[in-house]
N, C-alpha and C positions, 0 to 999 in steps of 0.2 A: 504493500500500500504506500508504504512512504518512497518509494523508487517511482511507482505509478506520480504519484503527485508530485513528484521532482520534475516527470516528464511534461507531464502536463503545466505546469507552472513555466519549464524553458521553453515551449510551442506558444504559449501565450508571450511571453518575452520575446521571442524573433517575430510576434505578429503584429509588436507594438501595442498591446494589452497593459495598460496599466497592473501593477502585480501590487499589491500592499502586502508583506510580509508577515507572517503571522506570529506574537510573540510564541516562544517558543524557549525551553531550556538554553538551547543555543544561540539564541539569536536577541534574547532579553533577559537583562539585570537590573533592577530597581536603583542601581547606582548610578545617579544624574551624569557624572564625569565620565562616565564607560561609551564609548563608541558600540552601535549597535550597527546589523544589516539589516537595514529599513530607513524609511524617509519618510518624513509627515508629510498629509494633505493640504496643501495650500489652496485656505479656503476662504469663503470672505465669512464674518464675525457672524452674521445671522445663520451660516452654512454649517459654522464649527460649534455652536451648540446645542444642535440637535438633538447630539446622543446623551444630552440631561432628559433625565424623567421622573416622572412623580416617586416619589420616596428615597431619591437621592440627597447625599451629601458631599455638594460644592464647597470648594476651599478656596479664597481668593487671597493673591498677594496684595500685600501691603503700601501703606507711605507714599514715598513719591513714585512707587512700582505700580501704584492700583491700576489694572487692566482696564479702564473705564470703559473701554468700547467694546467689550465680551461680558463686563456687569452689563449693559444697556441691554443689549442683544439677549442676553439672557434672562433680562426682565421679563422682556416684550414680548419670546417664546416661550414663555410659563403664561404671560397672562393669553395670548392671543389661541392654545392649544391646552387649555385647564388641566395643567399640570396641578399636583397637590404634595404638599410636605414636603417640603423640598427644605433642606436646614442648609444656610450660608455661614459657615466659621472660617471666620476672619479676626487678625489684631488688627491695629488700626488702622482705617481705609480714606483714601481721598475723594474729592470730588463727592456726588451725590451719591445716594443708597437707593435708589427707589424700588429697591426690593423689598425694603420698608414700610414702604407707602400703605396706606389703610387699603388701599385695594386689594394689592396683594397679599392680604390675612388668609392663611390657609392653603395660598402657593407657595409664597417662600417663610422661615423664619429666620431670621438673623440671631449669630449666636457669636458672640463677641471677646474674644480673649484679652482685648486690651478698647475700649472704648472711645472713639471719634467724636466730636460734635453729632458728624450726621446720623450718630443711630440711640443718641441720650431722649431725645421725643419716644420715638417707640418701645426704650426699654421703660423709661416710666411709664409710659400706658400701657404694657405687659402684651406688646405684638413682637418682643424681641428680647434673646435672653443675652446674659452677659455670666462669665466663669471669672471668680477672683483667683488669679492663681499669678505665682510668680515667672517672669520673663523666660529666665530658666527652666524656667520646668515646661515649656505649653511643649517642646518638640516630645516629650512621655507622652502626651496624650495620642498621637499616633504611633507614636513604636509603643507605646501600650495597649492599643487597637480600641482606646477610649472613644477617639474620632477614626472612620472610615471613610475618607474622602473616596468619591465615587468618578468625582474631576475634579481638576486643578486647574485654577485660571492663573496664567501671570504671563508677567511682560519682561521683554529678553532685549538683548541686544540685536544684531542681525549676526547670521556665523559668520565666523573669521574662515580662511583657506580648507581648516579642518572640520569645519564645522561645529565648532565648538561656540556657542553664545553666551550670556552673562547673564547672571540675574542681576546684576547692577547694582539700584539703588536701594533693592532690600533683602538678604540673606536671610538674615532673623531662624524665623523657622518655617521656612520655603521646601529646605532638601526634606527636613522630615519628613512635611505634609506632602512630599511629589514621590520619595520613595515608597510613599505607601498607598498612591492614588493608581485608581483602576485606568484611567484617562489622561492625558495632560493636553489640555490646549494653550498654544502659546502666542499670546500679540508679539510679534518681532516689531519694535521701535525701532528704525534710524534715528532716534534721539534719546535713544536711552546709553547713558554711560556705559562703558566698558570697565567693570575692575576684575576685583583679580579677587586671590584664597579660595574660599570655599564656595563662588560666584560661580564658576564653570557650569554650565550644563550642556551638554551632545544633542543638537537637535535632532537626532535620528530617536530618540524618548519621546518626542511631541508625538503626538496622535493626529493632529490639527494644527496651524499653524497658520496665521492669519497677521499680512503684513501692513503698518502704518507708518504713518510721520507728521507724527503730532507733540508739540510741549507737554516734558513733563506737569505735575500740579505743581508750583512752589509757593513759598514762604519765607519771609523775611523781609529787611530793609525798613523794619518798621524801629527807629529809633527808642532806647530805653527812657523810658519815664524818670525824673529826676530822684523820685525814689528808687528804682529800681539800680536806678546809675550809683547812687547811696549803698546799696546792700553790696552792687559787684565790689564798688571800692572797697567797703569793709573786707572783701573775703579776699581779694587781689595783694591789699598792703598788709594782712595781720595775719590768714593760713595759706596762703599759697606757696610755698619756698618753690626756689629755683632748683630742679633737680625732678620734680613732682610729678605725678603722672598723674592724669586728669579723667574724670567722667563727668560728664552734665548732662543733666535729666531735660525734659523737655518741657522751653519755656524761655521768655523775656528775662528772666532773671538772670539763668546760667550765659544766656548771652552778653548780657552787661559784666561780667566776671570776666567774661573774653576778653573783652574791648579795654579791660582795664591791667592785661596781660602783656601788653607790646614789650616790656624792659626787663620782664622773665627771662629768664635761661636756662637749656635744656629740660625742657617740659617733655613729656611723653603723653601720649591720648588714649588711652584702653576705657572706650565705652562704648554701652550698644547704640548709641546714634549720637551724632554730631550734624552742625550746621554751618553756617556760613562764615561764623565766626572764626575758624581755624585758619581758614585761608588766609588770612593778613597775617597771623601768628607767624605761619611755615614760613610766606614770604622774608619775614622779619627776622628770622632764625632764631626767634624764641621755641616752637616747635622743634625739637630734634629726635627724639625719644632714644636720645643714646643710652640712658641709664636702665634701659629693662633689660631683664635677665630675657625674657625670650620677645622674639617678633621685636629686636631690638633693630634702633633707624628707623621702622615702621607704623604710622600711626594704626589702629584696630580699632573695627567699629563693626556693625552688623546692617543696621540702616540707618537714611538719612535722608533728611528733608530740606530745602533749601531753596535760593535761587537760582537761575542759568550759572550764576558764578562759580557757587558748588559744584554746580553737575559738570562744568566744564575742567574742573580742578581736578577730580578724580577718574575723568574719563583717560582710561587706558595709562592710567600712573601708577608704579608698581609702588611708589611710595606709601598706597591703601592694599589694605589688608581686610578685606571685608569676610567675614567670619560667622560662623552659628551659633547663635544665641544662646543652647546650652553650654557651650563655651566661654564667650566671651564674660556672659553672666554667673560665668560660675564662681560661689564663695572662691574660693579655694585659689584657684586660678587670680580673682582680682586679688588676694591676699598676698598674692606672691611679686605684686607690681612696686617700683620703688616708690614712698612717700603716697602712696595711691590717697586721693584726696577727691572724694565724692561729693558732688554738690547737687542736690536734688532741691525742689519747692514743693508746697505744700497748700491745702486749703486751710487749715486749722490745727491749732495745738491747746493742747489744756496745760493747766498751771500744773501738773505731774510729767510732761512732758511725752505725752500720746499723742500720735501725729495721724490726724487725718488727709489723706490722700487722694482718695478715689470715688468721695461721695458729698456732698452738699445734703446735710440731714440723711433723711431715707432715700434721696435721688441720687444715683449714677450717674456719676459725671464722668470719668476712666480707666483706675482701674489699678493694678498694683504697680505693672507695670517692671521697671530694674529697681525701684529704689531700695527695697530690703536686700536685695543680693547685692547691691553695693556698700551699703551704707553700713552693712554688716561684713561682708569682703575688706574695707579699709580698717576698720572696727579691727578686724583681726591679723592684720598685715603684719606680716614677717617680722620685717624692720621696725616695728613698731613706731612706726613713722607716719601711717595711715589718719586720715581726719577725715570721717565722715561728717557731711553739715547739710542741715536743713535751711531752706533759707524762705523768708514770705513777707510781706510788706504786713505793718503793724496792724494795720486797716484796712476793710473793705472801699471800695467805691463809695460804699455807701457811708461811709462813717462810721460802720462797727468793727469792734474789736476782733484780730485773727487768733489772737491769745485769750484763752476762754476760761471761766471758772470749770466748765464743764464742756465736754464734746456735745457736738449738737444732739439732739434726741435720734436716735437709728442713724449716728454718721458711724462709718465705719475705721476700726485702727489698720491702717496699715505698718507703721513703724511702732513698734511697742515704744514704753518708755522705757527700759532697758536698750533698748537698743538707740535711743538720744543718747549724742552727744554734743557738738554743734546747733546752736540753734538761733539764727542771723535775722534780724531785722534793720531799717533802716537807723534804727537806733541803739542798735551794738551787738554785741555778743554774749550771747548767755551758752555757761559750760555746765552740763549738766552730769555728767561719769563721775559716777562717785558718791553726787550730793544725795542728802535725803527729800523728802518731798520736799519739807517747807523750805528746806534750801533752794529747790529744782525751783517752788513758787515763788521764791525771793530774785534769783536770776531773771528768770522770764518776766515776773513784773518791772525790773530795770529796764528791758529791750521793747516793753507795749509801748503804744501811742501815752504821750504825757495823760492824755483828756481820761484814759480808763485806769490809769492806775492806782488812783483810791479804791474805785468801784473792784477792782479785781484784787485788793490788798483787803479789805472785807470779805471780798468770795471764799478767797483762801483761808481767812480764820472760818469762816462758816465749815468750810467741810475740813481742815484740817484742827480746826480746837486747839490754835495755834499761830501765835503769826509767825508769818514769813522771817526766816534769819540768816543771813549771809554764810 
């Protein structure tokens, strides 16, 4: 039989018969970087998602990677072919969701590992789920067979001579989710970066492959707030030493930290996303990362979000090292970086120093995301050289306090207080390792806005039967 269908397959080959190759022991391995014999279908975007069907689980990349024109298409043929239950797990995605949309209740649900703007409406009105779980850990959830992706969407580079393309601008946990997907369809970008590590994929793996040439989404250019430019200076002139290896969590603040980096020296980058910020660094030769024991000279990151500036900075530069997420975020691994020096933000801290993250009250806003794998990675840094810090302006927009007698009612902790130590507002530094509560509430009432600090020097005797003491 299998002679018969060899024959038959090269009669079809000398007739000019398109042939698709069948995966097979031989001819396919779940490993993205393995050159396979076969070639995907080049299709257009409404062609390549067909082979979604009701009770599948789609997986879309991420960031500045989101596949927007295979989300769209893939809305359009769920709603226009009453597909049903169709579950979308995704971390954080650009552009719109409208697989979200109230219409589509009961064709698609959205199920979210790290939380975007565009899917906090429908996770509050309970048409879309969201999983709290750490950066590091989301790639178990497919080598655990927790999540079964059915298809994979993402966006690639175009293949180089070997055919090899790039996942680009998000790694994250891309290879998990494609090594364990039944399907992969891929948008080939001409505008999608080229980098390098563990970015590789063999487009002979694509099942579908569907070509564009369209802008990435970006972000940035928006100048820091003069508090925010406040906080970076505090963390630029008083924890950052020269020598330091960096992570910044996402957000205005870690970017003002940047900008206020120019006259550092030899700095190293090990975090899972960076932005636009770096680029003037490297220029400057404050960037070197000469001091790490491994992936030394090379900045590491996983994804990244940014402007044309970014994306044109790490297209096809071996000076990025863009990497997987159980990696990069792994305890152990940032522990082993010199001076590793974490700087994440926050929504909320209470006077024990419990840091909320990932929720406003009982609403979902994002999600856990790297902070605890960092912020406990520097925490336990070899060199004991490590400073983890939280950093958030004293006050909302609105004029209330981020430093709170209590966490809001159903907000959720992401960073214990055990795990505070750093904690940066535009009005100084409160160090909390070590201290006992009222001590932890006497710091952090030093760093709130002037206007709350009776009100929250009262809070504190109220539930500690005690005041605050240095």
């Amino acid at each position: 039989m299998a002679l018969a269908s060899r024959i038959v397959r090269a009669s079809q080959a000398l007739r000019g018969v398109s042939v698709k190759k069948a995966r097979s022991f031989y001819t396919y391995t779940p490993e993205p970087s393995q050159p396979l014999d076969r070639q995907p279908e080049w299709l257009s975007a409404d062609e390549a998602v067909k082979v979604i069907k009701s009770g599948d689980t789609v997986f879309i990349q991420g960031a500045a990677a989101t596949p927007i024109e295979l989300v769209s298409a893939m809305t359009n043929f769920g709603k226009a072919n009453g597909l049903k239950d169709i579950t979308v797990c995704h971390m954080h995605t650009e552009g719109a969701a409208p697989y979200t949309d109230p219409e589509c209740e009961g064709i698609f649900r959205s199920l979210s590992l790290f939380m975007a703007a565009n899917v906090r409406k429908p996770v509050a009105e309970g048409r879309s789920d969201c999983v709290p779980i750490f950066l590091q850990d989301i790639p178990k959830l497919f080598y655990q067979k927790v999540l079964r992706p059915d298809v994979a969407l993402i966006q690639v580079s175009p293949p180089d001579q070997h055919g090899y393309c790039s996942l680009g601008t998000s790694v994250d946990c891309v290879k998990a989710a494609l090594r364990n997907s039944k399907k992969i369809i891929a948008l080939v970008n001409e505008k999608m970066p080229r980098t390098f590590g563990d970015a590789i994929i063999h487009s002979s793996h694509f099942d579908a492959a569907v070509r564009v040439d369209v802008p990435l989404p970006s972000h940035g250019g928006k100048p820091p707030s003069d508090v925010e430019a406040r906080i970076g200076q505090l963390i630029a002139e008083n924890l950052v030493d020269d020598g330091a290896t960096l992570q910044m969590g996402i957000g205005n603040i870690p970017d003002a930290v940047l900008s206020q980096l120019k006259n550092h020296k030899d700095l190293g980058i090990h975090s899972e996303m960076f932005a636009d910020g770096i680029v003037e660094l490297v220029a400057r030769g404050a960037i070197t990362n000469r001091f790490k024991k491994a992936h030394r000279g090379r900045i590491v990151g996983s994804f990244l979000i940014g402007s044309q500036k970014l994306y044109d900075f790490v297209n096809n530069n071996p000076f990025i090292e863009m990497l997987e997420i159980d990696y990069v975020n792994n305890t152990h691994v940032v522990s082993l970086q010199p001076r590793m020096t974490a700087i994440n933000s926050c929504i909320e801290v209470d006077l024990t120093g419990q840091i909320c993250a990932d929720s406003i009250g009982p609403r979902m806003y994002s999600g856990f995301g790297g902070q605890v794998d960092f912020i406990r990675g520097a925490a336990e840094g070899v060199d004991g050289k490590g400073k983890p810090i939280i950093a958030l302006p004293s006050v909302t927009k609105n004029g209330q306090s981020k430093i709170s007698p209590f966490l809001k009612l159903g907000a959720g902790v992401v960073t214990t207080r055990a795990h505070a130590h750093y904690v940066v507002t535009e009005h100084g530094i409160a160090y909390l390792f070590g201290k006992t509560l009222r001590q932890r509430a006497h710091e952090l009432i030093n760093v709130a806005h002037p206007d709350h600090r009776e009100a929250l020097e009262k809070a504190a005797f109220e539930r500690l039967k005690t005041m605050p003491v240095a």
